[in-house]
Each structure stands twice: as C-alpha cells, then as structure tokens.
MARSEGU-907520 format. One record per residue: x, y, z of N, C-alpha, C in turn; residue in three letters. Coordinates in pm, whole numbers, plus 50000, padded with zeros to 5 digits. Example, Ala and Ser with C-alpha at 12.3 -4.5 7.8 and 13.67 -1.06 7.14 Angstrom:
513194943150780512304955050780513204967050780ALA512854977550708513674989450714512905000350787SER
***
This chain:
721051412078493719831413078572719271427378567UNK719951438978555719411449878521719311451078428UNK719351450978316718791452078224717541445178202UNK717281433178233716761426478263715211431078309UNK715491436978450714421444578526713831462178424UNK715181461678359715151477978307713891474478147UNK713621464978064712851461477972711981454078025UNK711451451778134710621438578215709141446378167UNK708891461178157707541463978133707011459478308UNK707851466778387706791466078512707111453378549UNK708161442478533708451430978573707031420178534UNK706631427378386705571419478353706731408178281UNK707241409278200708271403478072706911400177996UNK707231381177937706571376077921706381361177977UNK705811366578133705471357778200704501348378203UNK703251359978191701771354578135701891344078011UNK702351344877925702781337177801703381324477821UNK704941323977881704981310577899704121300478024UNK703531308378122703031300978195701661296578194UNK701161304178054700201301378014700551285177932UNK701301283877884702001274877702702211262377822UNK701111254377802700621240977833702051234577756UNK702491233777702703991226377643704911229777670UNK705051239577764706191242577821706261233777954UNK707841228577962707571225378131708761233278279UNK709251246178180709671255478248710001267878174UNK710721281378268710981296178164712231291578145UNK712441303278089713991307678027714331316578125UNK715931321178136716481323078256715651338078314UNK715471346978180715571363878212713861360578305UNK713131349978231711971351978262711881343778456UNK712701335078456712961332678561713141343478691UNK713781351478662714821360178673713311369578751UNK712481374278652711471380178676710431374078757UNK710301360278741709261352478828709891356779020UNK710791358179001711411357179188710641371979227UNK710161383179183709771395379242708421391979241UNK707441381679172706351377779184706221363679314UNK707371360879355707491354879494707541337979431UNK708581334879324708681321779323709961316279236UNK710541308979267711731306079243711671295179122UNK712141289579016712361279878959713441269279035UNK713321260778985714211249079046713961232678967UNK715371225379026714791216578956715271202879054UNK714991189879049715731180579121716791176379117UNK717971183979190719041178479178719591165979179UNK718791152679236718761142479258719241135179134UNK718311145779033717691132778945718221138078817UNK719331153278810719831158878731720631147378655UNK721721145678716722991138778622722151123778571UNK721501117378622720851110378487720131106078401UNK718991122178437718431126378310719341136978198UNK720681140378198721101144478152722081137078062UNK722051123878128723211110078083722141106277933UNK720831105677993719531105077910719081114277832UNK719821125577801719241132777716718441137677707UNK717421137977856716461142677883716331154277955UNK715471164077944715561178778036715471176478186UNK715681184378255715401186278387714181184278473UNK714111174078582712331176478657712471189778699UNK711991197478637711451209878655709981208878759UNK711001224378849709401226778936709611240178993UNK708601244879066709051258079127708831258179285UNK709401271179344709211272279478708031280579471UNK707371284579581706331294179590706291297279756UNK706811312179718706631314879886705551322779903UNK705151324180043703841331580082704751341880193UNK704251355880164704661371880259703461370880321UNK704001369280509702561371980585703541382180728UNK703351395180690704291404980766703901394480941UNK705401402481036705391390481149704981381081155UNK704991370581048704391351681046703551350581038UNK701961363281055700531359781090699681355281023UNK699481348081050698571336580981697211330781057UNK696221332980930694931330681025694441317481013UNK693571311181093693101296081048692811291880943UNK691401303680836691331298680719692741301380637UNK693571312580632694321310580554695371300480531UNK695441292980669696751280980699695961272180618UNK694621267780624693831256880591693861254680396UNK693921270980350694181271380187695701268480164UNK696711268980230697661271280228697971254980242UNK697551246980345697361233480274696341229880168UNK695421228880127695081226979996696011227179908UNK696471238979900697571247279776698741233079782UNK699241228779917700081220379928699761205779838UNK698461203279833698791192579792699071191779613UNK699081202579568699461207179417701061209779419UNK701761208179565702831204779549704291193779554UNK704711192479643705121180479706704491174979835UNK703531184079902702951177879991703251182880121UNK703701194380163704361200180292704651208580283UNK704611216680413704581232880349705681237280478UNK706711242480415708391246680490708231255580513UNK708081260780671708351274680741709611284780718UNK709921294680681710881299580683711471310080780UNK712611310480797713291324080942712911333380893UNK712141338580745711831351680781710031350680803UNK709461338380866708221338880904707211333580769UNK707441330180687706641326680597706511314180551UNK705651312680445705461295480433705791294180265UNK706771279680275706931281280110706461266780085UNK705901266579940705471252279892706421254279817UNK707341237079772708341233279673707701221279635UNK708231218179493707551213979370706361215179310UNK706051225479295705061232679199704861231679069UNK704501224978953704601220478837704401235978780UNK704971236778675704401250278597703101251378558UNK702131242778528700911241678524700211244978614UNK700491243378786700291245378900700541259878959UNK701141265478857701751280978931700931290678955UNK699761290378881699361303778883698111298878946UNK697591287778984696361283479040696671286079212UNK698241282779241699021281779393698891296779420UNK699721305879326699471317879371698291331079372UNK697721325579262696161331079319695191328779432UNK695651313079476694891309479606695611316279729UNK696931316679748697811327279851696891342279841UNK696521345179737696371360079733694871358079761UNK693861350579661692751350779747692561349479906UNK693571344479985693211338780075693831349380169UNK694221362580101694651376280209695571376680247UNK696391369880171697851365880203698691370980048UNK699901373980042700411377879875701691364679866UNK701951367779707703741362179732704241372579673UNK703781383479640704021396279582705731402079665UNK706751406479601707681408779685707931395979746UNK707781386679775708491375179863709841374479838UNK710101374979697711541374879657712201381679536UNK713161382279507713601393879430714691407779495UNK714461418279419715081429679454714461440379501UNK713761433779587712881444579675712541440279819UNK712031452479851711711443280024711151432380019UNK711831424880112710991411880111709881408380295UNK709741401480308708521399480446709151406580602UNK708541414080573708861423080714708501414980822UNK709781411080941709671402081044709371412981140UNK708531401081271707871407881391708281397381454UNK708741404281617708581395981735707181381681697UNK707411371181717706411361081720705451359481843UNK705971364381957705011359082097704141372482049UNK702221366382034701231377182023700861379082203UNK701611392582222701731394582371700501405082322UNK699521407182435698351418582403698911426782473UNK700031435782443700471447482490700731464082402UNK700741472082421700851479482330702101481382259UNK703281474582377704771474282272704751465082122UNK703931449682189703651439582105702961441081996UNK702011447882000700621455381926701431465881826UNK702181475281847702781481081796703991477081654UNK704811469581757705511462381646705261453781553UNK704031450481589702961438981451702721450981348UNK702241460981414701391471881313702581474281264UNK703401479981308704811486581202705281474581093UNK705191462281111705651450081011704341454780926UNK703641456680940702501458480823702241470980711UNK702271481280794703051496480781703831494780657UNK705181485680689706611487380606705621479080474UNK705111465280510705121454880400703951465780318UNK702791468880358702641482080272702951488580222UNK703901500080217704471509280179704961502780047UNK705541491380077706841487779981706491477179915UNK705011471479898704981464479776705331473779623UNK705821461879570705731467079400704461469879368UNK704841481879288703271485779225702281487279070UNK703171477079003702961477678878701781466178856UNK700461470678777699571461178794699951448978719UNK701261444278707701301428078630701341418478704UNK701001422078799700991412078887699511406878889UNK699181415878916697391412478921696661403078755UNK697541413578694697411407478553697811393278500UNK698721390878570699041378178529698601363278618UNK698511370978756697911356878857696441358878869UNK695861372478865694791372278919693891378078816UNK694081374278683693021377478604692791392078613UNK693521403778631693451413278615692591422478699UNK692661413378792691501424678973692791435678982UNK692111447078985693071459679060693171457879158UNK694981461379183695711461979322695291478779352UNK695381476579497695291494579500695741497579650UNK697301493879666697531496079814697081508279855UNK696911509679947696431517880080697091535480064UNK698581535780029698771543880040698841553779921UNK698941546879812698621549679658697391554779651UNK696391546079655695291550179674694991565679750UNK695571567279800695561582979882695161592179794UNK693941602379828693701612179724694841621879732UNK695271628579826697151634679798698131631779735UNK697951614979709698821609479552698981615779435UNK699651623679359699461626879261699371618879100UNK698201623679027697801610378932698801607178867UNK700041615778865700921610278744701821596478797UNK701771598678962702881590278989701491575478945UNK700271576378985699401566578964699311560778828UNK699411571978747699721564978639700731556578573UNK701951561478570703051554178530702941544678641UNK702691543778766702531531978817701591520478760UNK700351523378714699881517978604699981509378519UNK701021516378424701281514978296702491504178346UNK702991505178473704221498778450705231506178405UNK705521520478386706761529178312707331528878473UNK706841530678594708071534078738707531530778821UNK707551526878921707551522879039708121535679105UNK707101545179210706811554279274708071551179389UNK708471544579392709951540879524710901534879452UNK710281520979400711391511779339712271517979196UNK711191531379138711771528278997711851523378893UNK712541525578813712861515778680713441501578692UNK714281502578790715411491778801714931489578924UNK714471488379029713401485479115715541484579221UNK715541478979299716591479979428718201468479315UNK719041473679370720401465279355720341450279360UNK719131444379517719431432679577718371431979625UNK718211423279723716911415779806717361427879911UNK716211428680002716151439280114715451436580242UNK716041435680349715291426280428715801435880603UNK714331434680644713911444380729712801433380843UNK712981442481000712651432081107712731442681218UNK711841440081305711291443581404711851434181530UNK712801440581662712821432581785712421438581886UNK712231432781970711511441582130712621437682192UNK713231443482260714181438082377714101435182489UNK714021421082564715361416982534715651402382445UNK714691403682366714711389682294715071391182136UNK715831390682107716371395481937715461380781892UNK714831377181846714131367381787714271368181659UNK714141380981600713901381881477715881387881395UNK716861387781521717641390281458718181399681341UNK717911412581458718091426981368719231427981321UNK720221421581373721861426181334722201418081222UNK720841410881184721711402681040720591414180908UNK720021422580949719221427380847719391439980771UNK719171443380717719331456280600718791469980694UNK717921468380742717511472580834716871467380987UNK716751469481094716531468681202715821479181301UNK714931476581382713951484581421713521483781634UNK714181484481709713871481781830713131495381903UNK712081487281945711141500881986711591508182117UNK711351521282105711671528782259710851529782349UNK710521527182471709401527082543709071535682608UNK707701544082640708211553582763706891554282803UNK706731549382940705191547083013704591540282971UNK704891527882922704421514882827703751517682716UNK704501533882631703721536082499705271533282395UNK704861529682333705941531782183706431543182177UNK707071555682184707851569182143708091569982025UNK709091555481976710161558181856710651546681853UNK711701547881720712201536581764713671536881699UNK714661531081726716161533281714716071521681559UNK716741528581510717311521881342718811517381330UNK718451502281284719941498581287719881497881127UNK721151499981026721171494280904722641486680825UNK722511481980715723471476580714724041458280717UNK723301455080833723491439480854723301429980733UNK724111415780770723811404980672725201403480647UNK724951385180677725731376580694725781367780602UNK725631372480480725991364980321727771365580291UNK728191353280249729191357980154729381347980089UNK730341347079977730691337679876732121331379918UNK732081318079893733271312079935734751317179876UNK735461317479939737021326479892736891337079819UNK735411343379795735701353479755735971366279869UNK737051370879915737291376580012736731397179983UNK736051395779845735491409579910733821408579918UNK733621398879981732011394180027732311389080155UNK731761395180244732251393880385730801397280478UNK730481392580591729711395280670729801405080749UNK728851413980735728601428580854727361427080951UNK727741430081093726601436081162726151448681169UNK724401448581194723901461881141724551476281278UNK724501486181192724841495181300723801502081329UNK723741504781479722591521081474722821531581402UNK722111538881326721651549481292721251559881336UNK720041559681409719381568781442718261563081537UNK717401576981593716531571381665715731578581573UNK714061578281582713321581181529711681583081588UNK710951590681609709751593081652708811583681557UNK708101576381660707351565081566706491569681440UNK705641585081456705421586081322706031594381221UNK707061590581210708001593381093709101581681078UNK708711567381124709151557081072709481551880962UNK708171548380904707971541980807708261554180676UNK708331568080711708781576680604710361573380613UNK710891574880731712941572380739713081560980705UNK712201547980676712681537680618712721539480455UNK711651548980423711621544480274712611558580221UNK713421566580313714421574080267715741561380286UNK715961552780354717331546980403717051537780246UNK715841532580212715371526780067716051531779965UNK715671542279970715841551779811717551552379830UNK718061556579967719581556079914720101550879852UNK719591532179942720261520379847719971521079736UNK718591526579678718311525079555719421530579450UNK719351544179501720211554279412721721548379432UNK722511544779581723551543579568724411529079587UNK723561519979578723291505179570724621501179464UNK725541490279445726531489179334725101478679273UNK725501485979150724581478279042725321475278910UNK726921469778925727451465078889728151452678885UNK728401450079027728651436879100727151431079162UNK727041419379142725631414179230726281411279392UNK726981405179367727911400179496728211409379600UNK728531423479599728211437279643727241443279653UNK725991443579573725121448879605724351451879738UNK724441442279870723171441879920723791455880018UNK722761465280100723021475080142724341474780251UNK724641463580307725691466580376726861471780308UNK727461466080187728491472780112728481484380055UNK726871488680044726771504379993727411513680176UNK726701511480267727071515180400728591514580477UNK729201500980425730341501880452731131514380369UNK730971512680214731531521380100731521535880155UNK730031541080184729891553980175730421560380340UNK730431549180455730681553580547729431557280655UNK729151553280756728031556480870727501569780836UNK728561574680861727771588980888727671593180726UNK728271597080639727791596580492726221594080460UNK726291575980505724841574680471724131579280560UNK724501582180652722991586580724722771602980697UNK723771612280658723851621980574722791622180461UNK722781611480429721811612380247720801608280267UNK720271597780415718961595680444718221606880523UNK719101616680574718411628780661718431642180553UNK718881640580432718961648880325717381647580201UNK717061634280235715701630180220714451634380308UNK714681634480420713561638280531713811653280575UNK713411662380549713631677480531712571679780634UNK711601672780708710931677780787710741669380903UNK711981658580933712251652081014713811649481072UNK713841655681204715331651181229715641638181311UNK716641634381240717541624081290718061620781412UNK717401613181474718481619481675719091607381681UNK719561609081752720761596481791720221586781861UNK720521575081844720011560781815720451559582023UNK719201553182105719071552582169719531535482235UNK720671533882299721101521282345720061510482370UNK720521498382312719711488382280720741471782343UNK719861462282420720701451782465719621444382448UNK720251428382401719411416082366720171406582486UNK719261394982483719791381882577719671371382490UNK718861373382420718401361282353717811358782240UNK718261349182149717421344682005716351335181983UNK716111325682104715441318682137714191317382112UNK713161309982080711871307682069711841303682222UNK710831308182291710181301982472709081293682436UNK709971279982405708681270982373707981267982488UNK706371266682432705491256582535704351274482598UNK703861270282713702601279182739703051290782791UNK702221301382754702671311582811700861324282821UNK700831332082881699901341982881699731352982793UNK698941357282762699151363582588698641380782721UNK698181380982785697691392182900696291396482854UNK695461388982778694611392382804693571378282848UNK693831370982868693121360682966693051350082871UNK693781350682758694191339182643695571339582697UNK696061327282638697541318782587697381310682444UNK698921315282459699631310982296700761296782370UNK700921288582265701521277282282702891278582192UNK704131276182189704941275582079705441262382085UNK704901256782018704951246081917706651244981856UNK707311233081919708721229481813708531224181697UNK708961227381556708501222881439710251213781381UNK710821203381411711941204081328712011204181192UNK713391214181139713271223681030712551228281005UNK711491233181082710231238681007709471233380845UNK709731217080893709001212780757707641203580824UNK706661213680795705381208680851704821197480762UNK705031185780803704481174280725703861164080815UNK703231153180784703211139380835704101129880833UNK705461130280923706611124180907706651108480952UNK706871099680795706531088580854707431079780976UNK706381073181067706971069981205707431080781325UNK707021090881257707201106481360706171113681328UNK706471126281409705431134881376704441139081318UNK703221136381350702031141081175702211157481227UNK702841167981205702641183181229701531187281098UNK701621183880993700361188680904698851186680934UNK698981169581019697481168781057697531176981168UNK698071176881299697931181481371697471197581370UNK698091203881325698211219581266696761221381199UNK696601213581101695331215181056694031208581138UNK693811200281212693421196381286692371211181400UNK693481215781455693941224381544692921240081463UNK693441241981314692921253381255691141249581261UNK690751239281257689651230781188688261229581309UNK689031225381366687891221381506688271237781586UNK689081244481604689401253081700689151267481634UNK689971271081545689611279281444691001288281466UNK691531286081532692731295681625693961295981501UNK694301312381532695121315581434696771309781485UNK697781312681350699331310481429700171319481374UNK701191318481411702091327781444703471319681395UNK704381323981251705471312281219706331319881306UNK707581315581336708641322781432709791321381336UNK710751334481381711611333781305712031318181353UNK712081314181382713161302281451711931288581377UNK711581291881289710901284081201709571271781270UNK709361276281447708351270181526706371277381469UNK705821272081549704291278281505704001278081668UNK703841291481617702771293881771701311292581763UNK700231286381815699161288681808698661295981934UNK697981308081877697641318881901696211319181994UNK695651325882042694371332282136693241318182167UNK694511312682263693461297282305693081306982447UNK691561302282420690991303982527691511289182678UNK691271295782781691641289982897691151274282858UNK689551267882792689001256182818689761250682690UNK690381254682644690831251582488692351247882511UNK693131252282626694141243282621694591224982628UNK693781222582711693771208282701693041201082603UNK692251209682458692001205582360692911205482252UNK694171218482290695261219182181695991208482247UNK696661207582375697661194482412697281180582344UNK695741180982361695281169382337695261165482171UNK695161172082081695851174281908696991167881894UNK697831180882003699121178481972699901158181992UNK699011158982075699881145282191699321134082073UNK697941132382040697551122681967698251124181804UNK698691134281745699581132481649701171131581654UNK701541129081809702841125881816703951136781831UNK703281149481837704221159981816704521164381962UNK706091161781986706491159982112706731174382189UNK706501171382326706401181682401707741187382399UNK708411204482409709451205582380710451203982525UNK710051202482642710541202882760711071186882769UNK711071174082707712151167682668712891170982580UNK712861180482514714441182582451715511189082490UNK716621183382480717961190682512717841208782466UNK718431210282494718851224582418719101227882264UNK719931220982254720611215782079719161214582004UNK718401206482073717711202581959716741216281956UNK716381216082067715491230282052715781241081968UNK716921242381944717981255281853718081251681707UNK718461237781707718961230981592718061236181497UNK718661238681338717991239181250718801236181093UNK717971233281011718591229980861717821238280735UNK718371239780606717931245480517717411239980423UNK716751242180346716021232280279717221220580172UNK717681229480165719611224080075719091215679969UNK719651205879966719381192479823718181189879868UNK717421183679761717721182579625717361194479520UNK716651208079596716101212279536716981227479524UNK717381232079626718411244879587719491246979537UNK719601251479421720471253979349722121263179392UNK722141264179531722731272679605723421260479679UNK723071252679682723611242979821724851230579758UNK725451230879881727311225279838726811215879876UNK726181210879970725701197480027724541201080112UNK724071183180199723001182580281722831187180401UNK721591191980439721591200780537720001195880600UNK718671193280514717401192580632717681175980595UNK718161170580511718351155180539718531147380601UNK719981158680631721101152480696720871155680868UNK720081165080936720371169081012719731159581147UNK718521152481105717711145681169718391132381224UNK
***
C-alpha cells in the first residue's frame, strides 16, 4: 500500500482510465486501493460469490460511495440530491456513526456521475476514506449556543485544513474545476508548496505517502460523549468560561480495532494530552498529524493506526514531538473532563432560539421504504420538500431535523406518523441503542450477519 500511494501521482494512478473503459466492470486491486482516498470502496455481493464462481463467472461487482459532511450537516437540497444519487444505487442511503451518508451498489458506470453530484451539491467524498483524515464528528443536537456553534465551526476548521490537495481529484470526477481550499489559497502560502501541490509531487501535510492509516477525529461537549472521543485518534472537549469557548483539552490515541487472535492488535482508550487555547487548535492538531505521519509504523498495516505509534513512543514522548512542532504555542495540561452519556435524546427538544429540532430513530440507520414498516426515505424527503428544513445525521446513526419553526411541528409529526415512522417513546431502551453494520452481503470485512440479522 505504500508504495502504492508513493507512485499514485497525487493518488491520481490510473483511475480516470479504468473508470472511464465502458468494458470494464471493476479496478484492479492497487487502483482500488487508490479509489478509497477519493471516498469509495469497491465491493462485491457476497451472496452471490460462490456461484458465480462455481460458474465461471466474475464477481457482481459494485462500489460503496460515501459522502464527508463535517458534524452530519446536511441541508434540504443536499439530502434531496443525495436521494436522486440513490436511485443509481441500490436504492437507500445508510447513515453512518461517523455522521455521513453512504450509497452501496454503485455500478462502475455510475461512479463518477454519484460523486460529482455529492460534490456539486456542497458536499465532498474527498477524504471519506483512506489514509487520511476522515469526517470530522460534531455533537448532533444544533443547540444555538456559542459552545454548540463553536464545536460545529471547529469540525469544519479540521475537515478544511486536512483535505488532500492534489488536483486529481477534481480531475477525474469533476472534469477538471479547480479545488482551492481556503487555506491554500492564502496569499502567505508560499507558491512552491502550491505548486507541487499542483502537480501532485506532495501534499503540503500529507506528503508523499500521505498518513500510515485512516485518522479519525471528533468533537464532544460534556456531558454527553455522543460522538465518542475515547474511541478516536484524536478527541476534542471544549473548555468553557462565561459561556465562551477558551480552549479545548486534547485527547489522542483512541480506537477500538483489532484483529481476531492476533494479540498485538488490541484496543486503546484515548488519553489527554493537553489543553489548548482555541486559536491554536486546529494548528496542535495538524502538529499531533505530522507526528503520526513521520512516526506512524508503515510497515505493519495492523499497527499503524496512531494509537500504537502513542502507545510505542510513550504519552509524554509524543506529546514532546507535537510541542516540538508548535514553537509558538505552549502545551498546558489537559483540563478534567466527565461524560454521562452516549445516547441520542430522541424526540423534541428547543434549539434556544425559538426553533426545535426533532431526533428522529432511524433503525440501523438504513433510510429506506421498509416493506410493511417504515417508509424513512419518503418521509425524510417528504419533510426536505414541502418544509425545506435541514438535518443533522447523529453519531448514533438517527436524523435530526433541524430549525422547525414552532407552526411546523405538527407538520413534521404529521410526515412522520403518516409514513409509519414510529414515535421513539414506545421503545424500550435496547431498541433505542441497538444498532448493526452494514455486514453481508456486501463487506468484505464481515464474519457474519449483523443489519439482517438484527431486526
């Protein structure tokens, strides 16, 4: 895989090429390999593997396609393209815990029409997946407060900073429109880093070899861990003082991956770090970045992700080499932090400014028209259509719909109730919590059933 990334030409390969080649009906692995940092997975039906293979026949080939919308946010028109896009796939569009929306079965013919409409529609899959940051999570309740307000802006902040910046992306989905994030663009940029960013020779953060692993970063307010900082690479809980933001305490390290009996892949929770003055955040994140970058194992994949660089080098070590980066920012000590809860607070609540948000139970977060249950696709769209009202995915894979005016609630109940989508205050607890992964037939990762089976 590094090598891989190290000849990619900017993680261009030759992507444009086969997904152009109408006779193809999937890539080859390296190019695969490269499609996941452009935000889409290959896959195929496991279902239907062993006997088209009895048959001599290739694989139903298809792809995933995820959509990066920093803290879940999602606006009406964009939910509304985002179904369109769906029906070029299997027909339903799967919420994910880190807030985003993925379409599965995507024909290769279909790929580049799905992800140009994500990007037209102000939304990327840029970074969704791969070895780089992937969708910076935010608290989900849109509270109009300045803690709330704050921690949205910082998920946006990070997912800025840290897109990839090599124009093949643009080149290959979008007909060649210049990207020109925000901070690149800066006339204090110097042209050379603009250039080889360019050309595709480096990536101004990522590099040649762009990160070890996937990198995954989240925002909580306390006392509600929603977004579940202690499973992340990084972690971010804001400090408060006179209901302004100050700073905010850095946890790093977390993630709860490992491989079966392989006993040196093990699960870590994230530790504090440091505290940090809010504007010199988003600079101490992209120093705790570059460590992993530089000191990331990029020999083992199975090791790579930053907790094993953190365990390896030791707490204080790494935080040694991330304050050895920031020469005009010090490091203070990470300010005590307590959660109660992971919970989504389904059902109505006051947003404080004379709107309410609804959170909506989605099971598994697979928004469809479930036959003899739930229509959540009409409903949802329904809801975007006549109302116009934006949503909010939750880590906990629910949809909040966002800034209903006071006369507009008994127009959302009234959506909801006529498409069947049940109120969450009959459900037990379990079910409210319960959740499954997308598993068979389509992930290539999965020992068995899991959103099938769970219902």
């Amino acid at each position: 895989v590094e090598e891989i990334k190290l000849q990619s030409d900017g993680l261009r390969g030759v992507i444009g090429e086969v997904v152009g080649d109408a006779g193809l009906t999937h890539v080859e692995e390296d190019q695969a390999i490269l499609l996941k940092f452009h935000g889409t997975y290959q896959q195929d039906d496991r279902d239907k593997r062993a006997a088209l293979t009895k048959e001599k026949k290739e694989k139903a080939w298809s792809f995933m396609v995820r959509s990066k919308m920093p803290g879940g946010r999602i606006s009406a028109e964009q939910w509304l393209i985002h179904d369109q896009l769906c029906r070029l796939s299997e027909g339903s569009l799967r919420l994910t815990n880190r807030q985003g929306i993925q379409l599965h079965g995507v024909l290769k013919g279909n790929l580049k029409e799905v992800i140009a409409g994500i990007c037209r529609s102000g939304l990327t899959t840029m970074g969704a997946c791969g070895d780089v940051v992937r969708n910076t999570m935010g608290p989900a309740a849109p509270v109009k407060s300045g803690v709330y307000e704050d921690a949205q802006a910082l998920t946006e902040e990070i997912s800025q900073r840290f897109l990839w910046r090599s124009q093949a992306y643009a080149d290959i989905w979008l007909d060649g429109e210049k990207l020109s994030p925000e901070w690149l663009a800066a006339p204090e940029v110097d042209p050379a880093v603009r250039a080889k960013t360019a050309s595709g020779e480096e990536d101004p953060i990522y590099g040649k070899a762009y990160l070890p692993r996937k990198f995954k970063m989240a925002v909580a307010i306390e006392p509600v861990n929603d977004t579940d900082v202690y499973s992340q690479d990084v972690g971010f809980v804001p400090h408060v003082v006179d209901g302004v933001v100050a700073g905010y305490t850095i946890l790093v390290g977390g993630g709860f991956g490992m491989s079966h009996g392989q006993l040196s892949t093990r699960p870590f929770l994230a530790q504090p770090l440091a505290y940090v003055p809010r504007a010199h955040v988003v600079d101490a994140t992209e120093a705790i970045v570059t460590v992993q970058r530089d000191h990331g194992n990029r020999t083992e994949r199975k090791n790579a992700r930053m907790k094993y660089t953190v365990q390896t080098m030791g707490l204080e070590a790494f935080r040694a080499a991330v304050q050895d980066r920031l020469p005009t920012v010090r490091l203070e000590d990470p300010k005590p932090v307590a959660f109660d809860s992971v919970e989504d607070s389904l059902g109505w609540y006051e947003q404080g400014d004379g709107r309410w948000y609804c959170a909506v139970h989605v099971s598994m977060g697979r928004v469809t028209d479930r036959e003899g249950g739930p229509q959540y696709l009409s409903a949802f769209n329904e809801i975007a259509k006549v109302l116009g009202l934006p949503f909010v995915i939750t880590p906990n894979t629910n949809v909040v719909v966002a800034e209903v005016l006071p006369e507009q609630r008994a127009v959302v109940d009234g959506i909801l109730a006529k498409h069947g989508v049940p109120h969450a205050d009959g459900m037990t607890r379990t079910r409210r919590v319960a959740h499954a992964c997308v598993a068979l037939p389509t992930c290539g990762l999965s020992l068995s059933e899991s959103e099938r089976a769970l219902p």
